[in-house]
C-alpha positions in Angstrom: 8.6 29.0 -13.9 12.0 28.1 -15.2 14.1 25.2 -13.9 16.4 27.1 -12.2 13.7 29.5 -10.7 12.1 26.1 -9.5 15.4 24.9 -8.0 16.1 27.8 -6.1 12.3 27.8 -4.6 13.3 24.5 -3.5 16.3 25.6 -1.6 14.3 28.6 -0.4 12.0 25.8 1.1 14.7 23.6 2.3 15.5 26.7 4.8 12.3 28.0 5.4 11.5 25.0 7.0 14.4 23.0 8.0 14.0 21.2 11.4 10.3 21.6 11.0 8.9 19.2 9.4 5.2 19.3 10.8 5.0 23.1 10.2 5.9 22.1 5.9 3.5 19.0 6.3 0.6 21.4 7.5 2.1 24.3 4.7 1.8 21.2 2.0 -1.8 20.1 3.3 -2.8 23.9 3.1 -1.9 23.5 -0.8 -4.0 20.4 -1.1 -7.1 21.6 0.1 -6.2 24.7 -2.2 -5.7 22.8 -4.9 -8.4 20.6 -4.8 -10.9 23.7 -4.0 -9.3 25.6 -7.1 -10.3 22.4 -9.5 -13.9 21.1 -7.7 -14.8 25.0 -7.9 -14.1 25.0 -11.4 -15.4 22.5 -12.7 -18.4 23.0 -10.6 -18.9 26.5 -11.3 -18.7 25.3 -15.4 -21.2 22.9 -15.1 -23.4 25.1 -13.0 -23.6 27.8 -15.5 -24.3 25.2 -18.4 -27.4 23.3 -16.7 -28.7 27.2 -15.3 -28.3 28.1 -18.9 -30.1 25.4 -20.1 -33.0 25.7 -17.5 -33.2 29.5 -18.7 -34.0 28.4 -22.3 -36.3 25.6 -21.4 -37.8 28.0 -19.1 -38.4 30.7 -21.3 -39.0 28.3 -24.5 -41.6 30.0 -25.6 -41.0 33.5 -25.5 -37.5 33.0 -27.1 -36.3 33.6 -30.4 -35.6 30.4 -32.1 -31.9 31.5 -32.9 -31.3 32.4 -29.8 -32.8 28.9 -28.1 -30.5 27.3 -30.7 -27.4 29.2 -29.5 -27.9 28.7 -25.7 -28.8 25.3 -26.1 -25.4 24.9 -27.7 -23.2 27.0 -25.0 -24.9 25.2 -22.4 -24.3 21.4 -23.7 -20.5 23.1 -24.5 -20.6 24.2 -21.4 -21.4 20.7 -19.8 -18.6 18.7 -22.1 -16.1 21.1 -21.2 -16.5 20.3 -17.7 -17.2 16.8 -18.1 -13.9 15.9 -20.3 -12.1 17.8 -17.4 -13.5 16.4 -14.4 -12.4 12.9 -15.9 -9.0 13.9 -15.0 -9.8 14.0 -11.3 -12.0 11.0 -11.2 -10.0 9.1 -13.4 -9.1 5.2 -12.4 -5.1 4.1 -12.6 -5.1 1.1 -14.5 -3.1 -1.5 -13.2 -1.8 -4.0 -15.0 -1.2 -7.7 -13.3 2.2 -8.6 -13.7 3.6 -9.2 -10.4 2.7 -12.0 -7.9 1.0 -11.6 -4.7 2.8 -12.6 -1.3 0.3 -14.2 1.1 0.4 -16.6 4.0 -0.3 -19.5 2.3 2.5 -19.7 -0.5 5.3 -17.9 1.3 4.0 -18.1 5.0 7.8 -17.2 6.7 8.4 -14.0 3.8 4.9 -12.9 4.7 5.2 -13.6 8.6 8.5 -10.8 8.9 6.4 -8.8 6.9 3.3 -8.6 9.1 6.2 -8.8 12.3 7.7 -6.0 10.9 4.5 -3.6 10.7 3.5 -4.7 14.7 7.4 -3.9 16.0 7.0 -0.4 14.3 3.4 0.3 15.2 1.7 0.7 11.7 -1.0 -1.1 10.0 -0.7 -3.8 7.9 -0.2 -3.8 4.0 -3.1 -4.3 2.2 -1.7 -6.3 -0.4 2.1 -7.7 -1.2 3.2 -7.8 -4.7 7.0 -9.3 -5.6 7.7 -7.1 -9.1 9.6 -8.0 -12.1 12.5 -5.5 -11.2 14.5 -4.2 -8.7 13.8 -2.0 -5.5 11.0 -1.7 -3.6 8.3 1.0 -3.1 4.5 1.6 -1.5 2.0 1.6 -3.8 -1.5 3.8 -2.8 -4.6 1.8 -4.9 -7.9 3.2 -5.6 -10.7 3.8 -7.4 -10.8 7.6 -8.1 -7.3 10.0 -8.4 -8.8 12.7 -5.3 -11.4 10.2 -3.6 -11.5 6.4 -1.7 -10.5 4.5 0.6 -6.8 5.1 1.8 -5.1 1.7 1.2 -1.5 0.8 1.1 0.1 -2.0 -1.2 4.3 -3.0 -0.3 6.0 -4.3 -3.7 9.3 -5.9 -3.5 11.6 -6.2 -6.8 12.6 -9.9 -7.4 16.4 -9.2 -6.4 15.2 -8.3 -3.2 13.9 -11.8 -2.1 17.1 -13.5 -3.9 20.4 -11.5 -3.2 19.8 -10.2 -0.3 20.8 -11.2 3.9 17.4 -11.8 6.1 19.4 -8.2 7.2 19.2 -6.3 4.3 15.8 -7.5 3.7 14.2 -6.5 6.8 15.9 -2.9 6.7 14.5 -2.6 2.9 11.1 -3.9 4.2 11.3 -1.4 7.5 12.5 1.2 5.5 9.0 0.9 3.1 7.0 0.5 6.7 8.0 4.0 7.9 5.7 5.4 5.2 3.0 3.6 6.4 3.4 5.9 10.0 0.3 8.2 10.3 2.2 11.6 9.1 3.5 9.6 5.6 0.3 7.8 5.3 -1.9 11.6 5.4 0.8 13.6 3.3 2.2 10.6 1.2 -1.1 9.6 -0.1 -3.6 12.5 -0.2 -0.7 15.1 -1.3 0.6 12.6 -3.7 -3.0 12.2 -5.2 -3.1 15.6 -5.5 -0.1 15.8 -7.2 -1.1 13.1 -9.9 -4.4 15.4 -10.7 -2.5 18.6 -10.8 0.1 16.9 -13.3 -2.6 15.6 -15.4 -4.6 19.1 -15.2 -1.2 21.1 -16.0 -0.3 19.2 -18.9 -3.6 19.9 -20.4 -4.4 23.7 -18.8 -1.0 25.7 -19.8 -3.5 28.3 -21.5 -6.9 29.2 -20.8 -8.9 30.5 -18.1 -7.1 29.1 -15.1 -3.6 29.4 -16.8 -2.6 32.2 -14.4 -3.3 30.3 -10.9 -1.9 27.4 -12.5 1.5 29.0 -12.8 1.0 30.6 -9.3 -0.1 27.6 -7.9 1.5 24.4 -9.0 5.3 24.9 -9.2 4.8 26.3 -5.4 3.1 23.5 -4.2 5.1 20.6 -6.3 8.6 22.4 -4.3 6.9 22.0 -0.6 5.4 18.3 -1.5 8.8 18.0 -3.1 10.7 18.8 0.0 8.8 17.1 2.0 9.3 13.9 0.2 12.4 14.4 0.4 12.5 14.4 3.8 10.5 11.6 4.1 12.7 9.7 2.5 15.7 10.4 5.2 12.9 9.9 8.0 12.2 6.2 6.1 16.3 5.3 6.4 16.4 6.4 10.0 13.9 4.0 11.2 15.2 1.3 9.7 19.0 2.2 11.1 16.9 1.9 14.2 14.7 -1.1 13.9 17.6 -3.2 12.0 21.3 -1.6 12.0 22.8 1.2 9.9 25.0 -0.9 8.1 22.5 -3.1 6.9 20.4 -0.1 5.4 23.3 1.5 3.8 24.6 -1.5 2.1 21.2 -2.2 1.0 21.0 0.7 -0.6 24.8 0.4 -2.4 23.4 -3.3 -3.9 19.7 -1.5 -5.0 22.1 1.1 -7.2 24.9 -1.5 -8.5 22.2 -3.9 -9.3 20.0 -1.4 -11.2 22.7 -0.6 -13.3 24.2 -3.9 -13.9 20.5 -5.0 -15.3 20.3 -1.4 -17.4 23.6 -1.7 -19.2 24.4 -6.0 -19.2 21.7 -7.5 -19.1 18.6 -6.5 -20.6 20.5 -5.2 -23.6 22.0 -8.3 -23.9 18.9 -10.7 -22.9 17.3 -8.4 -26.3 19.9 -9.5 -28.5 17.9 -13.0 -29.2 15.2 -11.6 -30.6 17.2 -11.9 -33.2 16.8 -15.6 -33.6 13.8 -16.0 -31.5 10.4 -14.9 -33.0 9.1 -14.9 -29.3 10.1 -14.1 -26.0 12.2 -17.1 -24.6 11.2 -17.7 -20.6 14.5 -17.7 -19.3 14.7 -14.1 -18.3 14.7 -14.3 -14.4 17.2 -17.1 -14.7 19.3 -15.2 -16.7 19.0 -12.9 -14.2 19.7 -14.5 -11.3 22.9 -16.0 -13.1 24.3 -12.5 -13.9 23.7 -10.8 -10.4 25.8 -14.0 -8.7 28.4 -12.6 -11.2 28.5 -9.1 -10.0 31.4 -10.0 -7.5 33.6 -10.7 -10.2 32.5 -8.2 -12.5 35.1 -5.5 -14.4 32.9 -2.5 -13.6 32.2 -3.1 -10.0 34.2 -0.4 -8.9 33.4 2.1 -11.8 29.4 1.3 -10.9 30.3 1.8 -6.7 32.3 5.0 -8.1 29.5 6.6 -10.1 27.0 5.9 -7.9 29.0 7.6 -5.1 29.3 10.4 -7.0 25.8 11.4 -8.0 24.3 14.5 -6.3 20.8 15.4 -5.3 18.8 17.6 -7.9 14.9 18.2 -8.5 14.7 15.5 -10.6 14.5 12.9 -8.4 12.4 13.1 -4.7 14.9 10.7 -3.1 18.5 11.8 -2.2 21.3 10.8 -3.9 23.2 7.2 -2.3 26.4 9.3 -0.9 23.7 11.8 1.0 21.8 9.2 2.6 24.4 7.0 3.8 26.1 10.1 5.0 22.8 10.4 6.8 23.1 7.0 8.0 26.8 6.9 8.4 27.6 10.4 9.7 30.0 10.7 6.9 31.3 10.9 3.6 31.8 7.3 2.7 34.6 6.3 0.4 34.3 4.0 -3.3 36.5 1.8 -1.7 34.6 1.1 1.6 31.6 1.0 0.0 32.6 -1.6 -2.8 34.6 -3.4 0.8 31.1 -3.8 2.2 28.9 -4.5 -1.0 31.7 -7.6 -1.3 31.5 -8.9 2.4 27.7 -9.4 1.8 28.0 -10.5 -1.3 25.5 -13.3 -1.5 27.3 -16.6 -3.4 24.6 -18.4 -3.1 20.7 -17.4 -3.5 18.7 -16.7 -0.9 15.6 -18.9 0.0 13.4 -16.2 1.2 10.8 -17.7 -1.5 11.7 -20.6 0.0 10.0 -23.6 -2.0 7.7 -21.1 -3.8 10.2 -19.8 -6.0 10.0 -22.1 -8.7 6.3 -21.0 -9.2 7.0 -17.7 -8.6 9.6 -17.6 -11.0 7.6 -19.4 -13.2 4.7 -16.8 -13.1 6.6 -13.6 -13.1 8.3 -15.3 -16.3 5.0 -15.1 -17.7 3.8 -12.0 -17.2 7.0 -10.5 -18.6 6.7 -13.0 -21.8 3.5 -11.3 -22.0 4.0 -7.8 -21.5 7.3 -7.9 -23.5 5.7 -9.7 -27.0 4.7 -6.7 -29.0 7.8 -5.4 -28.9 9.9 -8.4 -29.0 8.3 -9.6 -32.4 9.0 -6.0 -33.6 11.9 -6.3 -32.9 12.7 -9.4 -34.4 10.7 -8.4 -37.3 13.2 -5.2 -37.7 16.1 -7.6 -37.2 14.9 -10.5 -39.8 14.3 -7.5 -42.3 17.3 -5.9 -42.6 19.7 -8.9 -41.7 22.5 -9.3 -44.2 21.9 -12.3 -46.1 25.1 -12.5 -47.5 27.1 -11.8 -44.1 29.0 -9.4 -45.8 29.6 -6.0 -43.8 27.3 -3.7 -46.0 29.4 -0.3 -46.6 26.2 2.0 -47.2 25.8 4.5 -45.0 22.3 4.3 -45.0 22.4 0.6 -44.0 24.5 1.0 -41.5 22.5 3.4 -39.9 19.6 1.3 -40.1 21.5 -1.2 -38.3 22.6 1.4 -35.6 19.0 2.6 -35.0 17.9 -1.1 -34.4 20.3 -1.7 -32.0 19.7 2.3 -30.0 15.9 1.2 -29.9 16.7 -1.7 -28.3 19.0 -0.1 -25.4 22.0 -1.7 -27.1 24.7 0.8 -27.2 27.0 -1.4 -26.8 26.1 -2.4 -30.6 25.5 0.4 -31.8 28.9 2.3 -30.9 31.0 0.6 -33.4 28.2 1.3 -36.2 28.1 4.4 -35.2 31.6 5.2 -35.4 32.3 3.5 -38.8 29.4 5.8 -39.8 31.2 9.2 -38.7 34.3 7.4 -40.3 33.2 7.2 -43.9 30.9 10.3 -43.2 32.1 13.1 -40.4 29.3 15.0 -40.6 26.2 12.9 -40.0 23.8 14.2 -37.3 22.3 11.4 -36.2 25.2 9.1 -35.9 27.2 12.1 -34.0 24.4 13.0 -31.8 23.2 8.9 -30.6 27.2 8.3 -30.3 27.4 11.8 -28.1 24.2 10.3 -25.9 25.8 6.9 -25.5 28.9 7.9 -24.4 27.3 10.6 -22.0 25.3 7.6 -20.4 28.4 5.7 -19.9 30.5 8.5 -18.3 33.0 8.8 -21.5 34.3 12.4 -21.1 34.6 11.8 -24.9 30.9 12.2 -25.2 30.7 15.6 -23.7 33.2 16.8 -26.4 30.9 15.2 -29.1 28.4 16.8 -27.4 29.9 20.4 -27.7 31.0 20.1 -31.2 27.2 18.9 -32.0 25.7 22.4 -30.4 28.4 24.6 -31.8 26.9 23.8 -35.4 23.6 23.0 -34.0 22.5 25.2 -31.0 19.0 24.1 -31.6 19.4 21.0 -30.1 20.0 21.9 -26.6 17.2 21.0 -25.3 17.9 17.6 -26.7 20.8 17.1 -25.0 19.8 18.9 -21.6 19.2 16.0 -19.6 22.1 14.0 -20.4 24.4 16.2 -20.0 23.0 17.0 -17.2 23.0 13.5 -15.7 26.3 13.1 -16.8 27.8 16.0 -14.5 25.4 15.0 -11.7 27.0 11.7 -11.8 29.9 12.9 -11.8 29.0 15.5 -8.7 29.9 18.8 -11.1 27.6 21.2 -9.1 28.5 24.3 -10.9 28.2 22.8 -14.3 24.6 21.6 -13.8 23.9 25.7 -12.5 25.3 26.8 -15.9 23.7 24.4 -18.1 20.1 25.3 -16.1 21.2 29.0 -16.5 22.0 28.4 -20.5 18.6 26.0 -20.8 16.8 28.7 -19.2 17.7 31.6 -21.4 17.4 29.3 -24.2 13.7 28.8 -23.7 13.0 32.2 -23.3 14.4 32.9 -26.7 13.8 29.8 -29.0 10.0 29.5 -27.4 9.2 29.6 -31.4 11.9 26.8 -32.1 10.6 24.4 -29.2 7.2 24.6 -29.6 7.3 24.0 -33.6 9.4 20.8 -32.5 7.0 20.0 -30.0 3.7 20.8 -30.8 1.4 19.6 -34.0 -1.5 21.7 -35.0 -3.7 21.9 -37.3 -2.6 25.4 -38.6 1.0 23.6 -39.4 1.9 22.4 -43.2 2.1 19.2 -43.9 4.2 17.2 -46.9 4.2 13.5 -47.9 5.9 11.3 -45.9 9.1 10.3 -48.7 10.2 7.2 -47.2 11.0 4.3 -49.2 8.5 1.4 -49.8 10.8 -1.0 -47.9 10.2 1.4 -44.7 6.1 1.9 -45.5 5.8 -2.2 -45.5 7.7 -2.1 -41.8 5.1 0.9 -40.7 2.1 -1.3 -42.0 3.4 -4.3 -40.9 3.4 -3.0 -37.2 -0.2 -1.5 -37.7 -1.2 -4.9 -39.1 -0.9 -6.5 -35.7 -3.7 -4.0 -34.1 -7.0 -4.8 -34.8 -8.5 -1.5 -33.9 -6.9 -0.1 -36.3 -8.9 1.0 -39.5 -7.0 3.3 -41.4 -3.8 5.0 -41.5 -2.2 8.4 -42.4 1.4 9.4 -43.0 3.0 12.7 -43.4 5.4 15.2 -42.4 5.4 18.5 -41.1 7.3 21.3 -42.4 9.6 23.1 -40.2 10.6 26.6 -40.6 13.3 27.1 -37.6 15.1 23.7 -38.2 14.1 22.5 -41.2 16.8 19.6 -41.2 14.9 17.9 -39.0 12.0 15.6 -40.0 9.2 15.0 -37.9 6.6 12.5 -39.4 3.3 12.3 -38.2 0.8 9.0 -38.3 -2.6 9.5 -37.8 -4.5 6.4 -36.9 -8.6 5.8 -37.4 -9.9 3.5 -35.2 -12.7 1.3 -35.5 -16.1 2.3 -33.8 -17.5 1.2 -30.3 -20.3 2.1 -28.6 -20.5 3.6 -24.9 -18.9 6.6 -23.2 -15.9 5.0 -22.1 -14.8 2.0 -24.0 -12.7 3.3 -26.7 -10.4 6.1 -25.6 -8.6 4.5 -23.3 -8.2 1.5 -25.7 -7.6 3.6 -28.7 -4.6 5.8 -26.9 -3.2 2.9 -25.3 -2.9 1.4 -29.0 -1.2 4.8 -30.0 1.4 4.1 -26.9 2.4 1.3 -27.9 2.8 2.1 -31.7 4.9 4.9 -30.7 7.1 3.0 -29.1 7.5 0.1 -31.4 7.8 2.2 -34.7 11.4 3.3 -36.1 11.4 5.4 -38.7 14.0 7.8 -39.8 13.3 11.4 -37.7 10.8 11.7 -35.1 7.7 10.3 -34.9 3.9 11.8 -33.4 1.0 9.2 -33.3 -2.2 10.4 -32.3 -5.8 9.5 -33.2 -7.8 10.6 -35.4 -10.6 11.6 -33.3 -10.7 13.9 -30.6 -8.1 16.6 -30.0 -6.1 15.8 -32.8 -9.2 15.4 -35.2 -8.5 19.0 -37.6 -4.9 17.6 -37.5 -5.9 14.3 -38.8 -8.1 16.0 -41.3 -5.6 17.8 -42.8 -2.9 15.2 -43.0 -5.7 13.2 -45.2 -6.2 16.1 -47.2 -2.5 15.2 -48.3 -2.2 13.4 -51.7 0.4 10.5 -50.8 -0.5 10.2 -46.9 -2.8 6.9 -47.0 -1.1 3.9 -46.2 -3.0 1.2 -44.7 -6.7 0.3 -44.8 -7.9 -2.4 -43.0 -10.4 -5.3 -44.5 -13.2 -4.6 -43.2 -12.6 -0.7 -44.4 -11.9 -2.1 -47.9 -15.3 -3.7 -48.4 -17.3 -0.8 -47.3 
């Protein structure tokens, strides 16, 4: 199904069911138990043939030719993995990683107290658990042990900002708002439907062809639109209540500070906070203090109105469950409201002075979120100061290349540092008009920061380039749903949709690696190997390493490199996958190289792939010790 054939079965939706919520709840359950019937069958069906298959030959052992033991020994055991690697996906277990800090009675008794108040006033149960998060916002979080199966529990995280610069007010809407999904209708369609959801993504992702491809099509774009909808509606439910149990106002300016502040992190501060990795080989643990220093300077700041503006102006697509801010304070508000009387009521509760929700926990608090984030952020922080320390200028003269300068530019873009980048990239386009890369990041950038000069970038880029559209899809799109252009974001889903209907062989050469593709050495330059291997270097796992490129036949400008990884072996069922493609992750996102990059392991799906890449003279880059003295 297309993206505009999806939107429109939204809408369709939407007016099927409007003022009936409990008749799309009951439509949206009838999917789940669907759903979950169409996958248990399956897999159930699969593994029964396998094991009566198997009985069969053990059954009749002895009357049975011994080539045709042999083959239905094999069909059954293939039989029995193929449903086994698939059923993993339903019983799968999220991994959570601890980063945030748990809210209890003892440590902040009177944050913890409105909590629990809060859930008695409204009727629900209690949270399980209360988690303050390293960001902003504030969600309910469903844990347990299998994707489709457990005990329905309910965890409330609340973004650091929250407990810092916001009124008692705002907090309690914010927290009454996340208590309305703990009523019994959110809690049954919330969790179970989004659990199904999570499977059906996983199973989709992995099931586009095969025997089930058909009902897959059927089945999943129908029932993502009504558990779509329904979220959606949910979601204006949530804001009600808390206009109810707190005030209207107090919801809606909420909401304007969850938007400016998001945005003022996005585009000041983390970009900037990344700068010192310059200088600092590890992650200094100032970060929240940096933070807190740069929200109390929102008041004052240039783009206030400009953030207020843009955030206003945003409509409601399919991307996103929850409405856009001007719908749901229209909701709230019964009208439009206005940039300028949303920026008058963001500054009269301004908050000068922090907050002591954390009371005298916040210093430990602070402390431990601090550490966590030090934590989670040091891989890529000493890659990135590794990148910077490489190419640095020793002589601090401006380097005229080209190609340095776009090595500087792509440093700064991987950091989130347009900002940097811009004026790199435009002295690039200045002593060079038509480089790609530096056109197409600057046309992105600008896009992202609502520069109509972007979108003309843009334009020029796909008039040489039309293969690139789907590139540039989404921020284009963004940028004219920001900007509330309804009838450009139906003609760019009209022009995306006919495009993937006719480049199907252009997207999927650009998006898929097989082992039926060509590969070529890789052709970079020893000074970019020693980065590649210096980033392998730092996981352990890591045994030996493989290099190449694959050659492209509808856009063969474009270089797509490809590193296939060879971990080292562990015993047991479960142990290394999950550690091996989390190592993948994070070299994928760490590693800069001059195109686009695939990592994927050399065992399992991508195993022919990896083979052939070896078969390459030229691909073998790293080898680790141990490997070397076997």
């Amino acid at each position: 199904m297309t993206r505009q054939e999806f939107d429109k079965l939204v809408q369709r939706v939407e007016v099927t069911y409007a003022g009936r919520p409990a008749l799309l709840l009951r439509k949206c359950l009838q999917f789940v138990f669907l759903g979950l019937g169409g996958l248990v069958g399956f897999f159930l069906l699969v593994s029964l043939a396998g094991l009566v298959l198997l009985y069969l030959i053990v059954h009749f052992f002895s009357v049975l030719p011994f080539a045709l033991i042999l083959l239905g020994t094999l069909i059954g055991l293939a039989l029995l993995a193929y449903s086994f690697k698939y059923v993993r996906q339903i019983f799968y277990k999220p991994q959570r990683i601890r980063d945030e800090v748990e809210i209890t009675a003892q440590n902040v008794p009177s944050l913890y107290q409105l909590i629990q108040q809060t859930t008695k006033s409204l009727g629900v149960r209690p949270f399980e658990k209360i988690w303050i998060m390293n960001e902003t916002g504030a969600h309910v979080n469903y844990p347990y042990r299998f994707s489709l199966f457990g005990k329905v529990k309910a965890d409330l995280h609340l973004g650091y900002p929250l407990l810092i610069f916001y009124t008692e007010e705002e907090l309690a809407a914010v927290i009454a708002h996340e208590c309305a999904h703990l009523q019994s209708a959110h809690i049954l369609s919330g969790e179970w439907i989004y659990r199904c959801r999570v499977a059906w993504d996983l199973f989709v992702q992995h099931n586009t062809k095969g025997v089930l491809s058909n009902f897959v099509r059927w089945f999943w774009p129908r029932f993502n639109a009504h558990a779509f909808v329904l979220s959606r509606i949910q979601e204006y439910d949530a804001d009600a209540l808390a206009a109810r149990h707190v005030s209207s106002n107090a919801i809606s300016i909420a909401l304007i500070k969850l938007r400016v502040h998001g945005e003022i992190l996005s585009e000041e501060f983390w970009p900037g906070f990344w700068k010192l990795a310059a200088d600092h080989p590890t992650p200094p643990p100032i970060a929240l203090k940096e933070m807190d220093k740069t929200i109390l300077k929102i008041g004052s700041n240039d783009n206030l109105r400009r953030l207020v503006s843009t955030a206003l102006s945003a409509v409601s697509t399919t991307e996103d469950t929850h409405p856009c801010l001007s719908d749901r304070l229209k909701s709230l508000q019964g009208k439009r409201i206005a940039p300028e009387e949303a920026e008058q009521s963001f500054h009269s509760s301004f908050v000068t002075v922090e907050n002591l929700h954390l009371k005298e926990a916040k210093e430990s608090i602070t402390t431990e979120l601090t550490e966590y984030w030090v934590k989670a952020s040091a891989r890529n922080w000493a890659s990135r100061h590794l990148r910077e320390n490489t190419y640095k200028e020793k002589s601090g003269v401006r380097q005229e290349y080209v190609e340095r300068l776009w090595e500087r530019a792509i440093h700064s873009l991987n950091a989130s540092d347009f900002r940097s980048a811009e004026p790199i990239l435009r002295d690039i386009l200045a002593d060079r008009p038509t480089h790609f890369g530096a056109k197409f990041n600057l046309a992105v950038g600008l896009l992202n920061e609502d520069q109509p000069e972007g979108l003309q970038l843009a334009d020029s880029i796909l008039e040489v380039n039309p293969e690139f559209f789907p590139d540039l899809y989404h921020t284009v799109r963004n940028y004219h749903k920001r900007a509330g252009q309804t009838s450009q974001i139906e003609a760019l889903t009209r022009r995306m949709d006919s495009l993937e209907k006719t480049h199907t062989q252009i997207h999927s050469e650009r998006s898929e690696v097989k082992a039926s593709d060509n590969f070529i050495p890789h052709t970079l330059s020893e000074e970019a190997i020693s980065n590649v291997i210096a980033l392998i270097k730092m996981e352990r796992s890591v045994r030996l390493a493989h290099l190449a490129r694959k050659t492209l036949i509808h856009s063969p400008r474009e270089k797509i490199f490809i590193l296939a990884l060879t971990f080292e072996k562990k015993w047991g069922i479960f142990s290394q996958d999950d550690k091996d493609r989390q190592t993948v992750l994070k070299i994928s996102k760490n590693m800069d190289l001059p195109g686009r990059l695939m990592v994927c392991s050399a065992a399992g799906d991508f195993a022919q792939v990896a083979t052939k890449i070896k078969s390459v003279p030229g691909t073998s880059i790293f080898q680790s010790e141990s490997n070397q003295h076997k």
